[in-house]
C-alpha positions as CSV (number, residue, x, y, z in Angstrom):
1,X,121.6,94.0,91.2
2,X,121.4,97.1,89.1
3,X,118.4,96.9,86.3
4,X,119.7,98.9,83.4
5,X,118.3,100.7,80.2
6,X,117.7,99.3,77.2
7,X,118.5,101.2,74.1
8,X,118.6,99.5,70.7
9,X,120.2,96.1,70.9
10,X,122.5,97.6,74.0
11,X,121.9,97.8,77.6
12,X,123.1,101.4,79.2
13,X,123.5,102.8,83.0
14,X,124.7,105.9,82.4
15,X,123.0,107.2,85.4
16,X,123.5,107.9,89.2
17,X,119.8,107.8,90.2
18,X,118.7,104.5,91.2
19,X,115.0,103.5,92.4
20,X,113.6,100.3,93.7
21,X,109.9,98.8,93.2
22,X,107.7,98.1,96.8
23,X,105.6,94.7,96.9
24,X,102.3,97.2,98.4
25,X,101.3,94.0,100.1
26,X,104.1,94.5,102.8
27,X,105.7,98.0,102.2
28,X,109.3,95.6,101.6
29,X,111.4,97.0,99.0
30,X,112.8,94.6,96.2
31,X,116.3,94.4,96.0
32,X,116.9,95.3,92.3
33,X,117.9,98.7,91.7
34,X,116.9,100.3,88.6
35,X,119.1,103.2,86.6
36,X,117.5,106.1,85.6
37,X,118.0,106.9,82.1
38,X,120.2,109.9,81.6
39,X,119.2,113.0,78.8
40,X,122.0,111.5,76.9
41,X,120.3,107.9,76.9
42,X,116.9,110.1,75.7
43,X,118.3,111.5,72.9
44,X,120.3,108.0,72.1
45,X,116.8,105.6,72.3
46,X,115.6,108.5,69.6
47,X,118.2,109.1,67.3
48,X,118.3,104.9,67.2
49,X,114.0,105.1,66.7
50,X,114.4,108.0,63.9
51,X,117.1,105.8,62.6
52,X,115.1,102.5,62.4
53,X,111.7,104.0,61.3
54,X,112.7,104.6,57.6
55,X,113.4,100.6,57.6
56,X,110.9,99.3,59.8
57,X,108.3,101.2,58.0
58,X,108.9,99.8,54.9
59,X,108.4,96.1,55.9
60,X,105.3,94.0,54.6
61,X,103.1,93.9,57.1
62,X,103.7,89.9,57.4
63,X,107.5,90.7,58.5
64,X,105.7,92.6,61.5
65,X,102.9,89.5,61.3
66,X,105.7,87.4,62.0
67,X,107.8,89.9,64.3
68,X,104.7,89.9,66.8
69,X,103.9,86.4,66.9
70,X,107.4,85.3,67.7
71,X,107.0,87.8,70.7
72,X,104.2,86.1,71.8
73,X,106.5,82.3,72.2
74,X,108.8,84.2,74.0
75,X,106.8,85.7,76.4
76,X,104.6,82.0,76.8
77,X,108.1,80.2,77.1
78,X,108.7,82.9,80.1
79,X,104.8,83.2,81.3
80,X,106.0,81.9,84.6
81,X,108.9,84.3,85.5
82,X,106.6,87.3,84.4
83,X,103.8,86.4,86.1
84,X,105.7,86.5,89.6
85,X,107.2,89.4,89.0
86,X,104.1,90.9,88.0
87,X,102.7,89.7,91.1
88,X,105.2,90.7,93.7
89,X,104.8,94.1,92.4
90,X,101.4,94.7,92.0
91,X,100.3,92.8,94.6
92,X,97.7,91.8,92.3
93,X,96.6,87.6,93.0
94,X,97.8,85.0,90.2
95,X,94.2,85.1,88.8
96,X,94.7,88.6,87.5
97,X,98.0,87.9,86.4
98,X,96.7,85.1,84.0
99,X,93.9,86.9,82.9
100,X,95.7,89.9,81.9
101,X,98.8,87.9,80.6
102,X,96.3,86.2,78.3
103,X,95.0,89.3,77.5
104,X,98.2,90.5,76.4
105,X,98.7,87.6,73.9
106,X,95.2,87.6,72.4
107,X,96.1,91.8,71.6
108,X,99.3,90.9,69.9
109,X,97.7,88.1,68.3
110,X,94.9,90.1,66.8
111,X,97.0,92.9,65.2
112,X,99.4,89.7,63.6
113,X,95.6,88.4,62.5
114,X,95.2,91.9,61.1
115,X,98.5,92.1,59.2
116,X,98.4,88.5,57.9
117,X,94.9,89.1,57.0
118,X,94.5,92.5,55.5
119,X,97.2,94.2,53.6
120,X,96.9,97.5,55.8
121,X,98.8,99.2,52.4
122,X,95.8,98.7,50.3
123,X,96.1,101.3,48.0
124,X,93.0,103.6,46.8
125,X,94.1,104.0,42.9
126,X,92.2,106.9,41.0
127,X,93.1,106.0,37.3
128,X,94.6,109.3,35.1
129,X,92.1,110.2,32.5
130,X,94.4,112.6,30.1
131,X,91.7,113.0,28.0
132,X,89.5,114.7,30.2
133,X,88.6,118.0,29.9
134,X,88.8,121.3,30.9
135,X,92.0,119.6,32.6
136,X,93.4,116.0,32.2
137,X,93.0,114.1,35.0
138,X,96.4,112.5,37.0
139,X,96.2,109.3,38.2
140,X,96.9,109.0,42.6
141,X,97.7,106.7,44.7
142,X,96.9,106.4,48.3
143,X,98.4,104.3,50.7
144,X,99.4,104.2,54.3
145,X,101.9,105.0,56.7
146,X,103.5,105.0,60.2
147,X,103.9,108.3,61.5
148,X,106.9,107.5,63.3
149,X,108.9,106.7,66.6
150,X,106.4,106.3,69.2
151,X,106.8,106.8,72.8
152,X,104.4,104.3,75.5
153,X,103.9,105.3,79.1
154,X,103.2,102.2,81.3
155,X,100.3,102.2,82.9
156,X,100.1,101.5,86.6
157,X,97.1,99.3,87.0
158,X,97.9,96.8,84.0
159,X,101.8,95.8,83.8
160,X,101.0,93.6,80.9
161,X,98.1,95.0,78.8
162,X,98.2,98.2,79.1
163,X,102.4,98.9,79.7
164,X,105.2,97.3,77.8
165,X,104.5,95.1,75.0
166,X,100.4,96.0,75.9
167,X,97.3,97.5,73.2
168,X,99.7,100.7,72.8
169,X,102.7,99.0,71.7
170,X,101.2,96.2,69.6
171,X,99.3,98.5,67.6
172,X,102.7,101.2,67.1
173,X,104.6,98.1,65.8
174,X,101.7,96.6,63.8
175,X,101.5,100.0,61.9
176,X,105.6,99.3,61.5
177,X,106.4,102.7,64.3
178,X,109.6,102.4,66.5
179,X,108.6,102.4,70.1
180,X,110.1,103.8,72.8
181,X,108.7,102.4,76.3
182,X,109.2,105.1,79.6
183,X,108.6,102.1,81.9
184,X,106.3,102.6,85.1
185,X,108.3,102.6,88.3
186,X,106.0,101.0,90.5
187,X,106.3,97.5,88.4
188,X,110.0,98.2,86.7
189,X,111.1,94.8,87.1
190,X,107.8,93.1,84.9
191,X,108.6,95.9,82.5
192,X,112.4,95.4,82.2
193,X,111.6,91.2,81.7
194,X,109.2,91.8,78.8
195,X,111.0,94.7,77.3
196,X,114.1,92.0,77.3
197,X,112.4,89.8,75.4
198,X,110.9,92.0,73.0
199,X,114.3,93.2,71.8
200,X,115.6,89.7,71.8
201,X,113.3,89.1,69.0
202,X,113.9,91.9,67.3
203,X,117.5,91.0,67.1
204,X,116.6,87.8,65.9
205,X,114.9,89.2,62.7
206,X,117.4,91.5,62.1
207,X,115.1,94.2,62.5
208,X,116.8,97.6,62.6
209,X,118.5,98.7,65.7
210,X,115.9,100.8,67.7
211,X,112.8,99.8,66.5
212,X,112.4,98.5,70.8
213,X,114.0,100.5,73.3
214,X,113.0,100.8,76.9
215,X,114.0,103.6,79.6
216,X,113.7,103.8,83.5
217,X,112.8,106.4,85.3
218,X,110.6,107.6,88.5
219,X,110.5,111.7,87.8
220,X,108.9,113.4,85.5
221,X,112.1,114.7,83.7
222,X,112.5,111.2,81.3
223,X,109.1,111.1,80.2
224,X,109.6,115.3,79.5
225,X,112.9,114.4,77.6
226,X,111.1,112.1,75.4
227,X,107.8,114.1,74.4
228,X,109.4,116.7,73.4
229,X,112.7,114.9,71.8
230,X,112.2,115.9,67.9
231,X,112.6,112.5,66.9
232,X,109.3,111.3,68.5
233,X,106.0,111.5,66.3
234,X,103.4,110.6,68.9
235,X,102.4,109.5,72.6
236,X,100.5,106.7,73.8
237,X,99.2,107.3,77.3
238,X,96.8,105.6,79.8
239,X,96.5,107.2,83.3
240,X,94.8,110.1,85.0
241,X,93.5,113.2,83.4
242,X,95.9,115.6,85.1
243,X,99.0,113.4,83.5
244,X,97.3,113.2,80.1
245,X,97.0,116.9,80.5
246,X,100.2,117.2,80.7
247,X,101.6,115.4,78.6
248,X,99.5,116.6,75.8
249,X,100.6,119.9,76.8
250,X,104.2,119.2,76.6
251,X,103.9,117.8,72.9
252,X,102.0,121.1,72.0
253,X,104.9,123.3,73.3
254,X,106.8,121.7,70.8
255,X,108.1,123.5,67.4
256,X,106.3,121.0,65.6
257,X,103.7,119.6,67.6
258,X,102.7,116.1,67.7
259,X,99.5,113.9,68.2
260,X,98.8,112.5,72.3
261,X,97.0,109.5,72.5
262,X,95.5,109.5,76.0
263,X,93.4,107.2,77.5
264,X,92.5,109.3,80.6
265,X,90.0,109.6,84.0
266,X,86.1,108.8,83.6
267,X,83.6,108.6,86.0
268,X,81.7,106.0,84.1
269,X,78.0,107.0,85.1
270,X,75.7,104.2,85.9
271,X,71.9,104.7,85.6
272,X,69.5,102.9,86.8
273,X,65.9,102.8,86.1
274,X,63.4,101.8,88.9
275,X,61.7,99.5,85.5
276,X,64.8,97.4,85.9
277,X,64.8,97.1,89.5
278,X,60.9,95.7,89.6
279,X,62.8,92.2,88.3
280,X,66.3,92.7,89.1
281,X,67.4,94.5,92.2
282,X,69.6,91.9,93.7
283,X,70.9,90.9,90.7
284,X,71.9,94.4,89.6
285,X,73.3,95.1,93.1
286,X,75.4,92.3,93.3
287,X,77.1,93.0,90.1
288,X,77.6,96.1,90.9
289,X,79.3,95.8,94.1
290,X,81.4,93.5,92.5
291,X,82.2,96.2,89.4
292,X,83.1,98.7,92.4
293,X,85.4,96.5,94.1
294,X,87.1,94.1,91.8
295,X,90.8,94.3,92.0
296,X,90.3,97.8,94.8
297,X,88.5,99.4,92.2
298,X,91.5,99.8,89.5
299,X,89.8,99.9,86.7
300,X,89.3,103.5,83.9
301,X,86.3,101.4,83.4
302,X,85.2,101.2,87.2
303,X,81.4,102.7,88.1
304,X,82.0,106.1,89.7
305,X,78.3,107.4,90.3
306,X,75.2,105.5,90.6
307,X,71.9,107.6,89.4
308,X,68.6,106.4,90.7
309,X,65.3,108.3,91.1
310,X,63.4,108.2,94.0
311,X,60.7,105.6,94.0
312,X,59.7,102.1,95.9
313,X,62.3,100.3,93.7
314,X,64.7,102.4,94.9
315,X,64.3,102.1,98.5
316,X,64.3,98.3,98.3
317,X,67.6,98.7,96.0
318,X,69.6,100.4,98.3
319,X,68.8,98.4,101.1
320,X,70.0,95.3,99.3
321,X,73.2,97.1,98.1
322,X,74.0,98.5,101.3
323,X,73.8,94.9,102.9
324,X,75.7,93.2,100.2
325,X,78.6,96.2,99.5
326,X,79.2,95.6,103.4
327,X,80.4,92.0,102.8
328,X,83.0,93.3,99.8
329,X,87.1,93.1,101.6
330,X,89.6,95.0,101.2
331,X,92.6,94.9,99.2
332,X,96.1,96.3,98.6
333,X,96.1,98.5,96.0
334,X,98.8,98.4,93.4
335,X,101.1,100.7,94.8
336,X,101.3,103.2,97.8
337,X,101.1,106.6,95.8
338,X,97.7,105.1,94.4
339,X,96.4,103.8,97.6
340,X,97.4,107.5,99.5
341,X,95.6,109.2,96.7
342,X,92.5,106.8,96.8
343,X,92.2,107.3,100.3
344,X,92.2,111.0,100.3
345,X,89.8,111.5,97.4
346,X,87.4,109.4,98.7
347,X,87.3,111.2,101.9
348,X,87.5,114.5,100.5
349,X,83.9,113.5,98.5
350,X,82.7,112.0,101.8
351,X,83.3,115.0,103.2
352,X,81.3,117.5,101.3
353,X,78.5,119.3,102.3
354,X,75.5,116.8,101.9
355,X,77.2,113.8,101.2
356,X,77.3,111.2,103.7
357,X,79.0,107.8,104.3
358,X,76.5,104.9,103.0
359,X,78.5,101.9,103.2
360,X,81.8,100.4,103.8
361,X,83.3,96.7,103.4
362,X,85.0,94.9,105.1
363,X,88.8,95.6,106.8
364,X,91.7,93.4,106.4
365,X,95.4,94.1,107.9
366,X,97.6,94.1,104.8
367,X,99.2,97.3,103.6
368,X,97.8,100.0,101.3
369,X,94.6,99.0,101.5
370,X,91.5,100.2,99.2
371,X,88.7,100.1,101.3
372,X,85.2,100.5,99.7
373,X,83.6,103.1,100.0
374,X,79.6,104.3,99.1
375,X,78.9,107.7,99.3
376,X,75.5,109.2,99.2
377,X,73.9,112.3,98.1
378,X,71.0,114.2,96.0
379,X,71.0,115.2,92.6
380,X,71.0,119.4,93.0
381,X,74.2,118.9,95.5
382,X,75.7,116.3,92.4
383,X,75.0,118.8,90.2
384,X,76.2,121.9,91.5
385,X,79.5,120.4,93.2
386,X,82.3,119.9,90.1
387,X,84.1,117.9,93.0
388,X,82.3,115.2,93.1
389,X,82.2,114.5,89.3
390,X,85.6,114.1,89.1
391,X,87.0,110.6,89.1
392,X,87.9,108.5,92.1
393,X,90.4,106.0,91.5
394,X,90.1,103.1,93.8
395,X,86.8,101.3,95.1
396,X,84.2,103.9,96.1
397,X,80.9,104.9,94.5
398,X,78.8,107.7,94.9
399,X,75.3,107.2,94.7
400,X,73.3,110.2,93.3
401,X,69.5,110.1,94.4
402,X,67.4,112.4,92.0
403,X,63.8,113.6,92.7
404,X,62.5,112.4,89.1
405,X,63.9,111.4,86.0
406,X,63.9,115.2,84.5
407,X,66.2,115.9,87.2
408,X,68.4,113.1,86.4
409,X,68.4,114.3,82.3
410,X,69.2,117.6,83.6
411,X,72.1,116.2,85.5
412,X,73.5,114.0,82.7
413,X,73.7,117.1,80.5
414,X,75.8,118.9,82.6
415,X,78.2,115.9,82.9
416,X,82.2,115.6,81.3
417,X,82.6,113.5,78.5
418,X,83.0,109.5,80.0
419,X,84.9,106.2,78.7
420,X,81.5,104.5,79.3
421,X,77.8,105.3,80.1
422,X,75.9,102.6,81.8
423,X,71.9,101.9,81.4
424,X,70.2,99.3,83.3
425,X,66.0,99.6,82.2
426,X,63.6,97.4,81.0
427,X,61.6,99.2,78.6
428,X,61.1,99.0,74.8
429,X,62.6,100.8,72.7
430,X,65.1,102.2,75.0
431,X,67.3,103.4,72.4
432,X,64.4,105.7,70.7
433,X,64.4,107.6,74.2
434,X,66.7,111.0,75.3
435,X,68.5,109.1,78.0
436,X,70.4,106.7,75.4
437,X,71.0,109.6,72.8
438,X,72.5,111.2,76.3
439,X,74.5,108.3,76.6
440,X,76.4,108.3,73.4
441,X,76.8,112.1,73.6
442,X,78.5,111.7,76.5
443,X,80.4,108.7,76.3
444,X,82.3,106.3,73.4
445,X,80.6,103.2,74.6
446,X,77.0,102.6,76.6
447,X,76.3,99.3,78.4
448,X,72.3,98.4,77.8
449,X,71.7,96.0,81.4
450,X,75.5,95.6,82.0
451,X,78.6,96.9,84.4
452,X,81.7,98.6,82.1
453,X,84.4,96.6,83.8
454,X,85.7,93.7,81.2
455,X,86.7,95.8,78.1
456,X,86.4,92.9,75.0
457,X,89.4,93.4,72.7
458,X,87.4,93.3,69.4
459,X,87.5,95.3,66.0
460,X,84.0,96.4,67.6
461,X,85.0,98.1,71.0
462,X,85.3,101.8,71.2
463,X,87.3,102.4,74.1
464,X,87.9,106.2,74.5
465,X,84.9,109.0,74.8
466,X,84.7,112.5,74.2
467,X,86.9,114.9,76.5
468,X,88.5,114.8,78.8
469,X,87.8,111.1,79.3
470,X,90.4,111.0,76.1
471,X,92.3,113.2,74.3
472,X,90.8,112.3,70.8
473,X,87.4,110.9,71.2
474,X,87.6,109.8,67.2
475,X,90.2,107.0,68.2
476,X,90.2,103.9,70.3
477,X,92.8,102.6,72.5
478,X,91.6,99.0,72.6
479,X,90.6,96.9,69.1
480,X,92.5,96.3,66.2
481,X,91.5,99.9,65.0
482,X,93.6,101.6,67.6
483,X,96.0,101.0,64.9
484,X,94.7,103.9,63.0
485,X,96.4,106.7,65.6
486,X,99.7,105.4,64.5
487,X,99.1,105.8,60.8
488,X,98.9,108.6,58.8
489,X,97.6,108.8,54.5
490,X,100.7,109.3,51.8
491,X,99.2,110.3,47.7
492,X,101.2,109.8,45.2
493,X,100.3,111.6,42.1
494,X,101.5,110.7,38.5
């Protein structure tokens, strides 16, 4: 069976390249085979999106209210399809898939909340004054506005909340943008599913013809096509920092440039103070470990480096981390690409000069496995290696053993910007000291006695730090605010 494209209101297989998806579990291929979309298909899904933005923008935001929550029955009456799909391609268990289904429907139902609840066109009315002198004064009117068709990479580690219908897409429709979906290849077939039902509805409610169109493709040429298509106003993006890059790089070489929203790489430093580990060492091991490993380590959120300074505490700590990391499994990873490029990184840290293997878990016989992985090693060779702060994707730590806690400062200065910046301690007033102002220099969120996996979708989280952990530190991807990279102030003066 051939998957095609979906482009408006019309399915399209222009093209001669096919790909299939893999279930990374067994290295088996699915049978579907899934059309690439051609240039002419690219420019079609645009001219359709350029077309549709001057109506979608102009509904009330309760049209889109009611356009979102209609997506959300159709994707409960079909939970059960979806979540098999999703599934057999990530090889990701049922648990995940529910959690991260839910999560799905609680992001599209906050930004429906949102619209129903706040008219996002407030307008900001400075009265005239004609009588005002040395110069009358005219009245203005501010108000907002969608920038525009918006293109959505999938992501490859979350096919629902972070892909097709996930944070990106909600929040481009909620601010009444066109979307344009460049589907990931490694879970096509959940993509395809949603994307179907997502254009179902907006046939339904007679919204204009390309305000939902979704492309295949496995090369680098679609996505290309699409940043740089004229018609397209902006780029949503989670993934690695060398794809960000260049993605953001390709909208720059444009005549008119445009804004890249990229959710990108983080090593998401962990410290840990030997105060905290006089009452809590197992407790902050164990939760660790599990941080490290759940789902192989998938996470932009996952720890990446552990600081500790030397002391008693310490020694105890890593003892009881080394016994308990040792009895985490393996799993499949959520495809082979990722699990090739896990394995290799973490070698290629393991293998640097004063690094050492600390602990491993456990082996099991399925395919693309992430194994985890501690490395080891002291704070000068930490901070004078760039290597090994750079992010490892997959489930392996390094541990970073400093001689005090100036070192450790010295270290944190020198670091990249981070999604998150973790703090366990127990001292007073922790956030009058230099390692917490540290901390939100260097990252958009810090964890006081907590791991960074489990982002909470709230108006409060602040997912996205300072380069190159994102492209605009000012933004966030998850939260009903993330709707603000989509909009865009309009004054109209009388």
């Amino acid at each position: 069976m051939k998957i095609p494209n979906l482009i408006g209101y019309h399915t399209s297989s222009e093209g001669t390249i096919t790909f299939q998806t893999v279930n990374p579990i067994t290295d088996q291929f699915h049978p579907e085979l899934f059309v690439e979309a051609t240039q002419a298909e690219v420019d079609r899904s645009a001219t359709l999106a350029k077309g549709a933005y001057r109506t979608f923008s102009r509904t009330s935001p309760m049209e889109r209210a009611q356009f979102l929550r209609a997506i959300i029955t159709e994707l409960e009456l079909n939970k059960s399809l979806l979540t098999v799909t999703y599934s057999r391609e990530s090889g990701l268990k049922e648990q995940r898939a529910e959690v991260e289904f839910t999560r799905t429907i609680f992001q599209l139902t906050s930004f429906a909340d949102l619209l129903s609840q706040e008219n996002l066109e407030i307008k900001h009315i400075d009265l005239a004054d004609p009588n005002r002198t040395p110069t009358p004064k005219p009245q203005l009117i501010k108000y907002k506005l969608g920038i525009g068709p918006i293109v959505i990479f999938g992501a490859s580690n979350f096919p629902f909340a972070y892909s097709t219908v996930g944070g990106d897409t909600a929040a481009a429709l909620a601010a009444g943008c066109p979307v344009i979906v460049k589907s990931h290849p490694f879970h096509a077939h959940t993509s395809f599913l949603v994307a179907k039902l997502v254009v179902k509805v907006a046939e339904e409610h007679k919204l204009p013809e390309g305000v939902f169109s979704h492309l295949n493709a496995t090369g680098y040429e679609v996505g290309q096509r699409l940043v740089q298509h004229p018609f397209v106003q902006g780029v949503g993006f989670t993934g690695s920092i060398k794809g960000g890059l260049a993605i953001q790089q390709l909208a720059q070489q444009r005549a008119v440039p445009i804004p890249v929203f990229a959710e990108m790489g983080s090593l998401n430093p962990v410290v840990i103070l030997p105060s905290a580990l006089k009452k809590e060492s197992d407790n902050i091991a164990t939760k660790l470990a599990l941080s490290i490993t759940q789902s192989s380590g998938q996470f932009c959120t996952k720890p990446g480096a552990l600081f500790l300074v030397q002391a008693v505490e310490t020694t105890h700590f890593l003892e009881t981390f080394k016994t308990i990391f040792e009895q985490q499994a393996s799993y499949s990873m959520v495809h082979p690409t990722i699990a090739r490029i896990y394995t290799q990184r973490a070698k290629q840290v393991i293998d640097q000069t004063n690094v050492h293997l600390f602990a491993q878990g456990t082996v099991t016989k399925t395919c693309n496995l992430g194994i985890p992985q501690l490395s080891i090693t002291d704070g000068h060779t930490f901070d004078t290696n760039k290597l090994l702060q750079e992010e490892v994707f997959g489930p392996h730590a390094l541990l970073v053993i400093c001689k005090d806690q100036l070192e450790l400062e010295q270290i944190l200065e020198n670091i990249d910007g981070q999604l998150t910046f973790s703090l366990f301690h127990n001292e007073e007033n922790i956030e009058a000291q230099n390692l917490f102002f540290l901390a939100q220099e260097k990252a958009g969120r810090v964890i006081l006695n907590g791991v960074p996996t489990g982002v909470e979708v709230s108006p409060a989280m602040q997912h996205g730090g300072p380069f190159p952990s994102s492209s605009d530190s000012r933004f966030t991807a998850v939260g009903t605010d993330s709707i603000q990279r989509f909009l865009r102030g309009v004054t109209v003066q009388k």
